[in-house]
N, CA, C and O atoms as a DFTB+ gen file, in Angstrom:
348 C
 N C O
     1  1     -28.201     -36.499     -72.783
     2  2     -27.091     -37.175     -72.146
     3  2     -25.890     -36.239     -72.019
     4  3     -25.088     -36.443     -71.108
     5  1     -25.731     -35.335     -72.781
     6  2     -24.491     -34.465     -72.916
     7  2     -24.869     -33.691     -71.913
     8  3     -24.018     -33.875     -71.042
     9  1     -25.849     -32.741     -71.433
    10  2     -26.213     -31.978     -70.729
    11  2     -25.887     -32.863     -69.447
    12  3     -25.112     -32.130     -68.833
    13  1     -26.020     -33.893     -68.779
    14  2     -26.170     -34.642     -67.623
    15  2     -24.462     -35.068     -67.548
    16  3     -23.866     -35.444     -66.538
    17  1     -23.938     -34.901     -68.810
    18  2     -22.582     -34.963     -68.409
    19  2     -21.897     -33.423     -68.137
    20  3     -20.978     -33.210     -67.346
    21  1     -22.403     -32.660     -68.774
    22  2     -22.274     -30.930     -68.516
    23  2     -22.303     -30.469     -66.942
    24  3     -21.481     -29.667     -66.499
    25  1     -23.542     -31.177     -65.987
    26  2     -24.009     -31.162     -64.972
    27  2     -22.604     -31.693     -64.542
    28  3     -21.709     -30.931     -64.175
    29  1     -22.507     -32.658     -64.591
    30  2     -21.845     -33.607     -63.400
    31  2     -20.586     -33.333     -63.526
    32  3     -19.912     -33.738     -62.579
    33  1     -19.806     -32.593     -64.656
    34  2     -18.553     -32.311     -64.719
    35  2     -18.565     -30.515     -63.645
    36  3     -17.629     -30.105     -62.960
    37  1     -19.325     -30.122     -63.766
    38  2     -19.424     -28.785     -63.141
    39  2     -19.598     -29.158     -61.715
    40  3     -19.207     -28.332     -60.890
    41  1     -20.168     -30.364     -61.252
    42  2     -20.424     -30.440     -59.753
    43  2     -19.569     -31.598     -59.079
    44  3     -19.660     -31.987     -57.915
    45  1     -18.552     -32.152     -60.274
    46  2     -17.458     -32.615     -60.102
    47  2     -16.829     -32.857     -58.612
    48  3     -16.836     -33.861     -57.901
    49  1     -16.074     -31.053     -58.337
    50  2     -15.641     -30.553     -57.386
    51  2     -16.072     -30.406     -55.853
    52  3     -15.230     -30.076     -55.018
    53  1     -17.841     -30.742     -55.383
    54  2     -18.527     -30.846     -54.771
    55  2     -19.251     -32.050     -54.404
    56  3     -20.029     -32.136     -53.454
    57  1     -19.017     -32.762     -55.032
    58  2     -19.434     -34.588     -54.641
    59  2     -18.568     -35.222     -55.093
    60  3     -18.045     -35.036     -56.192
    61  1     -18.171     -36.470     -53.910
    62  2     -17.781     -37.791     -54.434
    63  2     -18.801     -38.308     -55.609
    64  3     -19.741     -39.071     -55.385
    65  1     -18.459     -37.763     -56.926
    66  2     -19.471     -39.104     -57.832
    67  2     -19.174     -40.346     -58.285
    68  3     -19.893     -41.028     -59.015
    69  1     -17.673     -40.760     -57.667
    70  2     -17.059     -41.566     -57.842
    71  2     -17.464     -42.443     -57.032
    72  3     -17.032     -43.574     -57.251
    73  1     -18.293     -42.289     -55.981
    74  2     -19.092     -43.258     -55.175
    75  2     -20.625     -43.526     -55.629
    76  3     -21.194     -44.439     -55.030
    77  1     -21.278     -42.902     -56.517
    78  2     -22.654     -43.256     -56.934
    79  2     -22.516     -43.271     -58.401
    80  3     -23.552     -43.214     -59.063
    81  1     -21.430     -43.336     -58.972
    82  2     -21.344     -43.307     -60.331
    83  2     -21.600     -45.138     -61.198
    84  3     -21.697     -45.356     -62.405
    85  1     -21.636     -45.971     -60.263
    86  2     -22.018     -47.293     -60.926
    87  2     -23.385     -47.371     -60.428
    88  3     -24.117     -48.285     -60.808
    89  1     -23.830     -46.385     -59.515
    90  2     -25.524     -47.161     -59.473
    91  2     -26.252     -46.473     -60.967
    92  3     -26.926     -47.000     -61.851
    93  1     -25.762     -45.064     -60.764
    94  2     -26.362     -44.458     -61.466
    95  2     -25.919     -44.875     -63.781
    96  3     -26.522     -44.453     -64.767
    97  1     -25.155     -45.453     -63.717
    98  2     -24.627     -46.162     -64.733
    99  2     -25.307     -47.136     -65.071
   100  3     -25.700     -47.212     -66.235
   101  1     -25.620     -48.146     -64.113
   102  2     -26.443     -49.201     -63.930
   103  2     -27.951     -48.835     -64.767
   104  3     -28.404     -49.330     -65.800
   105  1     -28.609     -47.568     -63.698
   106  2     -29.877     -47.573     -63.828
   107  2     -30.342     -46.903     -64.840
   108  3     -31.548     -46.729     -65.014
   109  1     -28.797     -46.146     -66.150
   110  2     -29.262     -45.708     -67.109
   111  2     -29.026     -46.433     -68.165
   112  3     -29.487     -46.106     -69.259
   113  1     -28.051     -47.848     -67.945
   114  2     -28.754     -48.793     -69.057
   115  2     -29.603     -49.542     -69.038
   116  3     -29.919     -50.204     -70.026
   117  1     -30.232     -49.623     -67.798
   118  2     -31.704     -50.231     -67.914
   119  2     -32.680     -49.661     -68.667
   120  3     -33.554     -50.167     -69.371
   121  1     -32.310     -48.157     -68.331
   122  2     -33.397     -47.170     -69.007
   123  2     -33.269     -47.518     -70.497
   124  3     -34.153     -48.027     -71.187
   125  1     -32.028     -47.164     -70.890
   126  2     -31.842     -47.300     -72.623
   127  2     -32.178     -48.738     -73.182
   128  3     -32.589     -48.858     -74.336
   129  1     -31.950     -50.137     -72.119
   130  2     -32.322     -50.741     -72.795
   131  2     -33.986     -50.939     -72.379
   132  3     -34.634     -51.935     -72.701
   133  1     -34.394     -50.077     -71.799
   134  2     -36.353     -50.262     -71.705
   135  2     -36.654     -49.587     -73.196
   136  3     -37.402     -50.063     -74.050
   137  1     -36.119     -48.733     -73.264
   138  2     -36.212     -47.992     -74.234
   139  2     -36.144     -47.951     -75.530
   140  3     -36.699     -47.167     -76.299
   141  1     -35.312     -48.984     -75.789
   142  2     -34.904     -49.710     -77.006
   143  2     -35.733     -50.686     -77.175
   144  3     -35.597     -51.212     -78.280
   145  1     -36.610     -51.180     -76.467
   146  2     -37.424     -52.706     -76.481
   147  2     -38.600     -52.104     -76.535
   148  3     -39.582     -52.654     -77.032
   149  1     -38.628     -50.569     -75.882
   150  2     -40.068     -50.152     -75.996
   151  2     -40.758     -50.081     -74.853
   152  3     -41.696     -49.284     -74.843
   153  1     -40.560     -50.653     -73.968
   154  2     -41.084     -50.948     -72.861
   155  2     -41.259     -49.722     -71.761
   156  3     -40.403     -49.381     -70.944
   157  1     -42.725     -49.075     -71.955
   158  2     -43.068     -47.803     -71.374
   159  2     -43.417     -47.987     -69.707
   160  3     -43.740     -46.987     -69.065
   161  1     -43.341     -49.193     -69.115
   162  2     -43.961     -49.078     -67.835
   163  2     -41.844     -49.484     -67.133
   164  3     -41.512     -49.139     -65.999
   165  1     -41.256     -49.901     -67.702
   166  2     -40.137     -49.829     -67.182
   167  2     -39.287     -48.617     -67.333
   168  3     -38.368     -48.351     -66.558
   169  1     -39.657     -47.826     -68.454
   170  2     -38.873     -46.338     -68.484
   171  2     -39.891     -45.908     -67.490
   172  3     -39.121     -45.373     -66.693
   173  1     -41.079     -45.757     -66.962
   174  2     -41.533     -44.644     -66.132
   175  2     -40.721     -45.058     -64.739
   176  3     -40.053     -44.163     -64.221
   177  1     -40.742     -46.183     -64.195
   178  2     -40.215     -46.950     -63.362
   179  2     -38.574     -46.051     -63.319
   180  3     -38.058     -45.497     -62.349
   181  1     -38.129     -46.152     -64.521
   182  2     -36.414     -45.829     -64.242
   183  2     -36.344     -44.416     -64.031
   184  3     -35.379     -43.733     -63.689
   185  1     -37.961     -43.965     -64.386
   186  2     -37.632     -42.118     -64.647
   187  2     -38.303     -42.058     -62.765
   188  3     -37.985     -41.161     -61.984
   189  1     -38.865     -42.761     -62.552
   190  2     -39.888     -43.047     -61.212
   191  2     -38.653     -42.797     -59.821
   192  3     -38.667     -41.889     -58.990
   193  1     -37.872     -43.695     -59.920
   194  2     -36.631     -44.128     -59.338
   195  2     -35.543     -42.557     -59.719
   196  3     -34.592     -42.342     -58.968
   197  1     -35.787     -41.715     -60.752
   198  2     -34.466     -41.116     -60.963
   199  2     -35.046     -39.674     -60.160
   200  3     -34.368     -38.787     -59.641
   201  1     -36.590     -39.791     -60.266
   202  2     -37.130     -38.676     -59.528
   203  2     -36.935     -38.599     -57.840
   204  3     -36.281     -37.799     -57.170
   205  1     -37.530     -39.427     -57.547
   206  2     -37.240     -40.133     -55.802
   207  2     -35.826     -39.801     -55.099
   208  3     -35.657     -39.326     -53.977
   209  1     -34.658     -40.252     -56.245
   210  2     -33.198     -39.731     -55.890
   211  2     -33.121     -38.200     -55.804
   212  3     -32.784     -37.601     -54.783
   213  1     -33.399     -37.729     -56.749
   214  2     -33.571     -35.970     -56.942
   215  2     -33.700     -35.651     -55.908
   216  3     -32.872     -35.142     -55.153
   217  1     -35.101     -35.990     -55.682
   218  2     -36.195     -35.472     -54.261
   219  2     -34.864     -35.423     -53.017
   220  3     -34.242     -34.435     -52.627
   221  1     -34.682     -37.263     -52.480
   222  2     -33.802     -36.976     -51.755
   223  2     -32.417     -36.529     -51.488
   224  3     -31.821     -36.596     -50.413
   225  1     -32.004     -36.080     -52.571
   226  2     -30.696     -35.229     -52.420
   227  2     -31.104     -33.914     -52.046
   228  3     -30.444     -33.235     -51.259
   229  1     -32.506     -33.403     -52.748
   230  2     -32.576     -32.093     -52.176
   231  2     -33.143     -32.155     -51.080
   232  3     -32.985     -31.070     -50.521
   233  1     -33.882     -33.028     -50.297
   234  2     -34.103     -33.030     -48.660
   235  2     -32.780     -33.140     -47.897
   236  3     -32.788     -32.770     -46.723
   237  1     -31.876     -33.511     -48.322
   238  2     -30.701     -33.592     -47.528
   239  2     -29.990     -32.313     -47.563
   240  3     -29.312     -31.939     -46.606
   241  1     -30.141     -31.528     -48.797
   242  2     -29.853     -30.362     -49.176
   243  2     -30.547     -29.312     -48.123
   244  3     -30.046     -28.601     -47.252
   245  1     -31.824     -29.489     -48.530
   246  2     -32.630     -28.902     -47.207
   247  2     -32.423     -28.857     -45.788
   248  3     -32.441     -27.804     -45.150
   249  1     -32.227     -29.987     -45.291
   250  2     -31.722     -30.287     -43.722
   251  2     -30.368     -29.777     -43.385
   252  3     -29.899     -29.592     -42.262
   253  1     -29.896     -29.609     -44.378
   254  2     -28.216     -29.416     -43.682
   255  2     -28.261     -27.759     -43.981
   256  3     -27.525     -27.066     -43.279
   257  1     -29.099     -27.093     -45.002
   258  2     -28.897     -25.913     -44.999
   259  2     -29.799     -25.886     -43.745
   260  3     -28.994     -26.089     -42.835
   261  1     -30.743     -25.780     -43.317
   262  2     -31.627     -25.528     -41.940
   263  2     -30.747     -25.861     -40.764
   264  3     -30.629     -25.159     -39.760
   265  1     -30.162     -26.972     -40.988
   266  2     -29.017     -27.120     -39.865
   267  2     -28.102     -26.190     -39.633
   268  3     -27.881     -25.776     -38.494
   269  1     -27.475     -25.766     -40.689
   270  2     -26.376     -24.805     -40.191
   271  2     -26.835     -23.410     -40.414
   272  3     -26.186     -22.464     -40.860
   273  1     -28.108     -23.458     -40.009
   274  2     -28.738     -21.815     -40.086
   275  2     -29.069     -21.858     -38.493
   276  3     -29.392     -20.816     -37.922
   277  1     -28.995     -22.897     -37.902
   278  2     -29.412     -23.058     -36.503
   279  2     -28.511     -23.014     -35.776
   280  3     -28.857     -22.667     -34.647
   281  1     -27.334     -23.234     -35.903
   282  2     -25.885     -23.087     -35.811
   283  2     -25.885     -21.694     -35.617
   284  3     -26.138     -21.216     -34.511
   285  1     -25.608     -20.962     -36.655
   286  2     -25.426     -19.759     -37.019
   287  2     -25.952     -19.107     -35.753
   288  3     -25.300     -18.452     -34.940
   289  1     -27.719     -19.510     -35.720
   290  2     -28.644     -18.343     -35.094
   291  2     -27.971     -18.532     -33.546
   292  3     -27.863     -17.570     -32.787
   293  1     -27.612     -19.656     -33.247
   294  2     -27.402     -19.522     -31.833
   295  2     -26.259     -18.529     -31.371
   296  3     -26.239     -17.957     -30.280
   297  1     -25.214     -18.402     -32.474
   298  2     -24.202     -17.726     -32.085
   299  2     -24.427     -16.508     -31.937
   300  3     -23.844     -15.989     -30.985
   301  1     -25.142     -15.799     -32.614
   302  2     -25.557     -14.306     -32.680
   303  2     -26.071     -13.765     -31.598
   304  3     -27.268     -13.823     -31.318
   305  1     -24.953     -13.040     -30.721
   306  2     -25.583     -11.865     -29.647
   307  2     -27.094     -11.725     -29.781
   308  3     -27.667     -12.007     -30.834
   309  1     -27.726     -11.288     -28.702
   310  2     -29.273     -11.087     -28.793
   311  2     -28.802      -9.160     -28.425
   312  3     -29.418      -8.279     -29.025
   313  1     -28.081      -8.931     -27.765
   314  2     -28.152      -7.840     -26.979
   315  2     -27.107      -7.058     -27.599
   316  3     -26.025      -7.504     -27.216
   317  1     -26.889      -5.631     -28.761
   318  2     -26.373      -5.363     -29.516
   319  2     -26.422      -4.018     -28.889
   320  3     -27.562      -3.712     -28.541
   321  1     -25.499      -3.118     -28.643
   322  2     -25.744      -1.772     -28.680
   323  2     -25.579      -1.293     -29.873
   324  3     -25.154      -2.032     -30.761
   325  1     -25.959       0.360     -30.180
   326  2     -25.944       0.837     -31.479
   327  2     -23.825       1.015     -31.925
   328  3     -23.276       1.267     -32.997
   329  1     -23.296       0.767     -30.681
   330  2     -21.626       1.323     -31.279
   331  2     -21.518      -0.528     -31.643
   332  3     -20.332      -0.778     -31.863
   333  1     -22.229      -1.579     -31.737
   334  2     -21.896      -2.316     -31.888
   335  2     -21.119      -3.694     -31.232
   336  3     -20.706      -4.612     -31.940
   337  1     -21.004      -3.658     -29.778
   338  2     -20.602      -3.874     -28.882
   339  2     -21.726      -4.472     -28.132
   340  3     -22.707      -3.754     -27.938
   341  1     -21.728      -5.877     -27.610
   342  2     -22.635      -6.606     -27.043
   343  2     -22.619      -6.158     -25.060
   344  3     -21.559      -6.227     -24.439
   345  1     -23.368      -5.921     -24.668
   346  2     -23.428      -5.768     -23.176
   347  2     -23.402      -6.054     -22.290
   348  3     -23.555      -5.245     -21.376
């Protein structure tokens, strides 16, 4: 738990977590209380659900870096002389 607060204070500066900070609050006292009762098919479920989020933050991660690499490529001269100067 300290480590996941280690995380989120370092990435602070780079996400609103002030907008997903009650789901994700939510779905980790479900966990603790699956956990406390014992109940192994509802912790896989909460770990099931915490994986799926992962996944899609880094597909979004993915798309937007591919996006603005496509960006990029279009801007780049095709036709370069060696003094550097497009033709």
């Amino acid at each position: 738990m300290a480590r996941i607060r280690t995380v989120a204070t370092a990435l602070r500066p780079l996400l609103p977590l002030h907008l997903v900070r009650p789901a994700v609050d939510y779905r980790l006292a479900k966990l603790r209380l699956a956990r406390g009762s014992g109940d192994r098919g509802a912790i896989s479920i909460e770990l099931a659900l915490a994986v799926l989020v992962l996944v899609a933050v880094a597909g979004t991660v993915v798309y937007a870096i591919t996006q603005l690499g496509n960006h990029v490529k279009e801007q780049i001269p095709d036709n370069v002389t060696s003094d550097g100067k497009t033709s």
